[in-house]
C-alpha positions as a Markdown table, in Angstrom:
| # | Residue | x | y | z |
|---|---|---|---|---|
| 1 | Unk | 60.5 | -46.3 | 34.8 |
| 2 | Unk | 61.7 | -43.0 | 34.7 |
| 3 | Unk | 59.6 | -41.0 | 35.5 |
| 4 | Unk | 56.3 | -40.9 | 37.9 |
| 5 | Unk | 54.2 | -38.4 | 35.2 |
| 6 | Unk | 54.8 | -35.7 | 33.1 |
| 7 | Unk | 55.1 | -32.9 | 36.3 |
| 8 | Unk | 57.8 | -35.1 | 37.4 |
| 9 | Unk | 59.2 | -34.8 | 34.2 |
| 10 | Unk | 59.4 | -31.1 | 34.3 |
| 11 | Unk | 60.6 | -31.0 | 37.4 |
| 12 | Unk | 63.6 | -32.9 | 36.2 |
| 13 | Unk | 64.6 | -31.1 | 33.6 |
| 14 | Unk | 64.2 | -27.5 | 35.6 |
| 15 | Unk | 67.6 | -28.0 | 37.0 |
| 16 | Unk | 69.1 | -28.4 | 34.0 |
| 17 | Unk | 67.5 | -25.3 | 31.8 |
| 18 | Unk | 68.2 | -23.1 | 35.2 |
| 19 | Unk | 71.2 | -21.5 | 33.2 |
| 20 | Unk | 68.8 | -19.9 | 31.0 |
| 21 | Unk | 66.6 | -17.9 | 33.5 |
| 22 | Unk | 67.8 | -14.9 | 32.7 |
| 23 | Unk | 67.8 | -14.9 | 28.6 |
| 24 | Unk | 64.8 | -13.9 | 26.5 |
| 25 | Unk | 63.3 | -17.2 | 26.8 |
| 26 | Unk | 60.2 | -18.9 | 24.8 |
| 27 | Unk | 58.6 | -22.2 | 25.6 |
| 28 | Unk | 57.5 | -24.1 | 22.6 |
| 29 | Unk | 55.9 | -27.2 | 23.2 |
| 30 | Unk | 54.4 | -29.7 | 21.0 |
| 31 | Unk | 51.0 | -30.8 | 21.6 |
| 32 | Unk | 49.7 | -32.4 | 23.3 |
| 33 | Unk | 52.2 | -34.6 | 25.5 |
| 34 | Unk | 54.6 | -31.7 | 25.4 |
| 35 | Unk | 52.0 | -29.0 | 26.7 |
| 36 | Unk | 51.7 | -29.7 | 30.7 |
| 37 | Unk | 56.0 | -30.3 | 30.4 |
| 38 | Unk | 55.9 | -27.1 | 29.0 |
| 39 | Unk | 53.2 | -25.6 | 31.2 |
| 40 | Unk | 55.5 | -26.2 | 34.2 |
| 41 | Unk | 58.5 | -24.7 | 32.5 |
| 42 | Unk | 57.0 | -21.8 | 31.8 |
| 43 | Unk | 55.8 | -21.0 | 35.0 |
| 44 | Unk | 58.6 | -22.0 | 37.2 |
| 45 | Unk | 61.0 | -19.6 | 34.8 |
| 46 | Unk | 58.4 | -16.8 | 33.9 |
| 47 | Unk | 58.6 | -17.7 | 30.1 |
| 48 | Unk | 56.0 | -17.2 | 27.7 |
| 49 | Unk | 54.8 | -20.4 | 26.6 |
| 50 | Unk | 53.3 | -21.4 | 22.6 |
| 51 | Unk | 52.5 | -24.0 | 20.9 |
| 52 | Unk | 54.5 | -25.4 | 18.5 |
| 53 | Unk | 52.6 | -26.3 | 15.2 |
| 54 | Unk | 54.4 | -27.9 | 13.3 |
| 55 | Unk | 53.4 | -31.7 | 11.8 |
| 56 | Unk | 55.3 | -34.4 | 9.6 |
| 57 | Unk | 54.6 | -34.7 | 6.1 |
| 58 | Unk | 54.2 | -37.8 | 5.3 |
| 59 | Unk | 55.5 | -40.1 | 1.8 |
| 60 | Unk | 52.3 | -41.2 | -0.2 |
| 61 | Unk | 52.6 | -44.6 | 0.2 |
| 62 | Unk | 53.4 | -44.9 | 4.1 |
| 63 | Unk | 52.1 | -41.6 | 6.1 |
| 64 | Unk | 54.6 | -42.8 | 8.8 |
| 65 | Unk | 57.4 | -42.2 | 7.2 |
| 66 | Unk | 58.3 | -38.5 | 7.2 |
| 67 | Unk | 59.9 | -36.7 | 4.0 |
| 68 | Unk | 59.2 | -33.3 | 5.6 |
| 69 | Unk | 57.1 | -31.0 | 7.6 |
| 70 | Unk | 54.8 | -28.3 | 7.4 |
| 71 | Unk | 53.8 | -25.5 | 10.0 |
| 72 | Unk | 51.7 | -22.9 | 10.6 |
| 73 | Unk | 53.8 | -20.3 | 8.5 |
| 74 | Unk | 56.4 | -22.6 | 6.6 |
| 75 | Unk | 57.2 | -26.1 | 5.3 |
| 76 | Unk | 59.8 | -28.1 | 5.1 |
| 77 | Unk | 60.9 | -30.9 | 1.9 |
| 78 | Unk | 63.9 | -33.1 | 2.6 |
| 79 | Unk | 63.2 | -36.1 | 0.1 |
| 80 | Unk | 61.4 | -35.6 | -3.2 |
| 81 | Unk | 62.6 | -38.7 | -4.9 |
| 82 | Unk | 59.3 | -41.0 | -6.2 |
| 83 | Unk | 57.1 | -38.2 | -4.4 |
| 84 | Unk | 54.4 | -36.4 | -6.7 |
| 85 | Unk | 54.6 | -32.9 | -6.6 |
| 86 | Unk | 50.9 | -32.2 | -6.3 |
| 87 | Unk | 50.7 | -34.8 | -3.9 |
| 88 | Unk | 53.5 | -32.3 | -1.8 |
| 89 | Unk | 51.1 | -29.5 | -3.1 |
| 90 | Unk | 47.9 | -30.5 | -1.9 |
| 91 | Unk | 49.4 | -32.6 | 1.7 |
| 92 | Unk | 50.7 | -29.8 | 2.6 |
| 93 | Unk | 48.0 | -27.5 | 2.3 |
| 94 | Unk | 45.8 | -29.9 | 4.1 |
| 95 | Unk | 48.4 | -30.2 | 6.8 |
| 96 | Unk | 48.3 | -26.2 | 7.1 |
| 97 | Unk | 44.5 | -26.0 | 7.6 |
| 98 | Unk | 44.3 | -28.3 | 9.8 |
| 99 | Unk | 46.9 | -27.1 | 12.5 |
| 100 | Unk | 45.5 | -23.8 | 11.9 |
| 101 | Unk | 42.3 | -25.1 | 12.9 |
| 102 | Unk | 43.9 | -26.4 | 16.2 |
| 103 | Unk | 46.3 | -23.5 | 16.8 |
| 104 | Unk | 42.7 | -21.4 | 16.9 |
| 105 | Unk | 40.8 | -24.0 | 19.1 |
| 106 | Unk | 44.2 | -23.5 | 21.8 |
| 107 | Unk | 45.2 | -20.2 | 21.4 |
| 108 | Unk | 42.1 | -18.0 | 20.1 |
| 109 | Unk | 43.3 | -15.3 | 17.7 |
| 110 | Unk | 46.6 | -14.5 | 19.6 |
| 111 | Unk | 49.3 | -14.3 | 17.2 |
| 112 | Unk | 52.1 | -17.0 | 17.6 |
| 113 | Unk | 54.6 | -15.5 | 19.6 |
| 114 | Unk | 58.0 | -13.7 | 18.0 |
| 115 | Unk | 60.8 | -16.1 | 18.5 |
| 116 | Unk | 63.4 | -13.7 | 16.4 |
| 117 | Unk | 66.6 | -13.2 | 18.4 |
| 118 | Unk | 65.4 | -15.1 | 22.0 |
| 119 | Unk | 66.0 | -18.3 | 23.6 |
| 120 | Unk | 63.7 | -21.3 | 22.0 |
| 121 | Unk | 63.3 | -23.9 | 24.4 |
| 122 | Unk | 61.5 | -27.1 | 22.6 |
| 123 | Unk | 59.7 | -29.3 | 24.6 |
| 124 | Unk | 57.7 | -32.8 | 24.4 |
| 125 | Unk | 57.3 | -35.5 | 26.7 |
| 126 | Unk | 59.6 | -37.6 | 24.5 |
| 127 | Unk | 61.3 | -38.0 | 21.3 |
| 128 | Unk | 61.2 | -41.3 | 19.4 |
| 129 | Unk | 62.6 | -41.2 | 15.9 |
| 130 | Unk | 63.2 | -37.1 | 16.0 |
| 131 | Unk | 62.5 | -37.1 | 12.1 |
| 132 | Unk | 59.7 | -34.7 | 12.6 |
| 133 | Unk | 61.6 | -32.7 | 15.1 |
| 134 | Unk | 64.6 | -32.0 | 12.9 |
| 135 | Unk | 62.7 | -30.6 | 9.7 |
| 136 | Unk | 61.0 | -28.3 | 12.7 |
| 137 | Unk | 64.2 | -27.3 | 13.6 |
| 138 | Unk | 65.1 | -26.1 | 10.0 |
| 139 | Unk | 61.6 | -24.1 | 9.8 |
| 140 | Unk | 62.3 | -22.8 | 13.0 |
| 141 | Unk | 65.8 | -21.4 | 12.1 |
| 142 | Unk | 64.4 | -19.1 | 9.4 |
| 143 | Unk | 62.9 | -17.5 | 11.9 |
| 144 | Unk | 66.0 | -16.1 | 13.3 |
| 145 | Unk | 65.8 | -17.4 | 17.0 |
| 146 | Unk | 69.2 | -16.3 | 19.0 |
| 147 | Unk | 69.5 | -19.8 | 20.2 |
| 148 | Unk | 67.8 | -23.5 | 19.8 |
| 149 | Unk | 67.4 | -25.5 | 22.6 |
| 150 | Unk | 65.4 | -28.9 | 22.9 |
| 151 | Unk | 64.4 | -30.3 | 26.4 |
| 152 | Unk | 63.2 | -33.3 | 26.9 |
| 153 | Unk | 62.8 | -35.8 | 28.9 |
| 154 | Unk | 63.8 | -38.9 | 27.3 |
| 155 | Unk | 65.1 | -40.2 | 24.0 |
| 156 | Unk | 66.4 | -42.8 | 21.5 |
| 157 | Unk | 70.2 | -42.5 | 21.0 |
| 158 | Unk | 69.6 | -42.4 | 17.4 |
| 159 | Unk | 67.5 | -39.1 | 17.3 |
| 160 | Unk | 69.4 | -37.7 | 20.1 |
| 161 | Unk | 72.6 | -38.0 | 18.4 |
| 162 | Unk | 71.6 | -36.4 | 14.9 |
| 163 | Unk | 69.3 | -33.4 | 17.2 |
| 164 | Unk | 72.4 | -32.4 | 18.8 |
| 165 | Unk | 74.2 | -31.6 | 15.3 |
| 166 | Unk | 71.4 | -29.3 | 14.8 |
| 167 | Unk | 70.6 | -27.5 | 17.9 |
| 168 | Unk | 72.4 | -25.0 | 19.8 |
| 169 | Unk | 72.0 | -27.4 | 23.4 |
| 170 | Unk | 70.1 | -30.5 | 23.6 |
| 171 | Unk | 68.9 | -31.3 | 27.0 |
| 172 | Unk | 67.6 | -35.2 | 27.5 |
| 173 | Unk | 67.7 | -36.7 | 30.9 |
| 174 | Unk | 67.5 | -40.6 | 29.4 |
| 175 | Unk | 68.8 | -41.8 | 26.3 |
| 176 | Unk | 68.3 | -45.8 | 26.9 |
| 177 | Unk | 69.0 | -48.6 | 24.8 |
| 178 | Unk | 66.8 | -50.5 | 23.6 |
| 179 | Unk | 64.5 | -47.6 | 23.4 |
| 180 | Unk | 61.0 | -49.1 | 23.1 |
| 181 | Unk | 58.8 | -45.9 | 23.1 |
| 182 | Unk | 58.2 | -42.7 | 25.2 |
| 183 | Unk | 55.4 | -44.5 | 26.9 |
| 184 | Unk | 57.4 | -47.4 | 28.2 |
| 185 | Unk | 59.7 | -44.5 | 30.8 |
| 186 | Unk | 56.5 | -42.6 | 32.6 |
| 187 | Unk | 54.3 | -44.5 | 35.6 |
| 188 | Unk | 51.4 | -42.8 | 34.2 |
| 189 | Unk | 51.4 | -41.5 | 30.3 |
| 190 | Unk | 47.8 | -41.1 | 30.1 |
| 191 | Unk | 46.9 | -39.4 | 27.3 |
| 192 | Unk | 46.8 | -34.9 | 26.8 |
| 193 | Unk | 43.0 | -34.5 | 25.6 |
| 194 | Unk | 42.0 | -30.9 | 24.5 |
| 195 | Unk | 40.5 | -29.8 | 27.5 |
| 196 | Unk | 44.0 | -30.1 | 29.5 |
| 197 | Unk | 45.4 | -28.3 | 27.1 |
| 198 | Unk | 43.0 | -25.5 | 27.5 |
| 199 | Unk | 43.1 | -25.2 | 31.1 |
| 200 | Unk | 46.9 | -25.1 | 31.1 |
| 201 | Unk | 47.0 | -22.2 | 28.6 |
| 202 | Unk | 44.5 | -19.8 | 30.1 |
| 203 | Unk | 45.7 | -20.8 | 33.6 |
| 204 | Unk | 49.0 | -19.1 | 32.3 |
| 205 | Unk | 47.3 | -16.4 | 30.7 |
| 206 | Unk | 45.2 | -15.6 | 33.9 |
| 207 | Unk | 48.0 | -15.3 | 35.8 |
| 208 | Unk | 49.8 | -13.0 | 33.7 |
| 209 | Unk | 47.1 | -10.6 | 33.5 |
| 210 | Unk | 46.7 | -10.8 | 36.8 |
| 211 | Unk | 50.8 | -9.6 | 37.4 |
């Protein structure tokens, strides 16, 4: 085991996005795992922190396998071949209501948060096969961001090999072969319900309307 929980997690990586302090950071983390990694980022450097909506497409006849993604305000088609377009059409749509159904239930009607010329820090409690992750990156770049960066705690060589072609840094404290799933490196990887993620957010909020 890596790592004892996700706080211990964080705490890992802080060392390592510490030459970033003073940029125009942003904390994006993926929910749910992602969101208390990102909750202590946030905090410890005075970032904003957001959610990052974003959610694989998946092909019609295995919804595991990812030919794309779709976010709140984009999405994201990398293979086509055998793929119906109104099945594209329709997934996608589907995929768009339903994180903007979540993004409402976290956030409220706060607008996602302007990433155009600052520091994007990614975050998740892991990273597996990175497939999603690297059509997110794409939607993310239209956005303009002034740098990239994806922090994490642990990955599989494979998706941390073709994420650092992408991203301006890639921070991973564990690459390890075989990799066997995020799960297997954390003590305790009990799973992010709702309500965590809701205390975590307004938590930060109250305390910024309080300074």
């Amino acid at each position: 085991m890596y790592f004892i929980d996700r706080y211990d997690a964080a705490t890992q990586l802080i060392p390592l996005l510490e030459k970033y302090r003073n940029e125009k950071g942003v904390i994006l983390a993926v929910p749910r795992g992602g969101v208390p990694i990102g909750y202590y980022l946030a905090k410890h450097f005075n970032f904003p922190l957001d959610l990052l909506m974003t959610k694989k497409l998946g092909h019609p006849a295995n919804g595991e396998f990812a030919i794309g993604a779709v976010s709140l305000e984009g999405s994201i088609v990398e293979e086509t071949k055998g793929v119906p377009e109104q099945y594209i059409r329709e997934e996608t749509q589907r995929i768009r209501e339903q994180l903007e159904e979540r993004y409402k239930k976290f956030m409220g009607d706060k607008k996602p948060v302007d990433i155009k010329g600052k520091t994007v820090i990614v975050v998740d409690d892991g990273i597996a096969t990175g497939r999603t992750i690297l059509s997110t990156i794409k939607l993310l770049r239209k956005k303009e961001p002034g740098k990239i960066v994806v922090a994490v705690p642990v990955s599989s060589g494979e998706a941390a090999k073709r994420i650092k072609q992408v991203v301006d840094d890639f921070i991973c404290l564990h690459t390890p072969y075989p990799f066997y799933g995020v799960g297997n490196f954390y003590d305790d990887f009990s799973q992010v319900e709702d309500e965590e993620v809701l205390q975590l957010l307004n938590e930060l909020n109250d305390k910024k309307k309080v300074v």
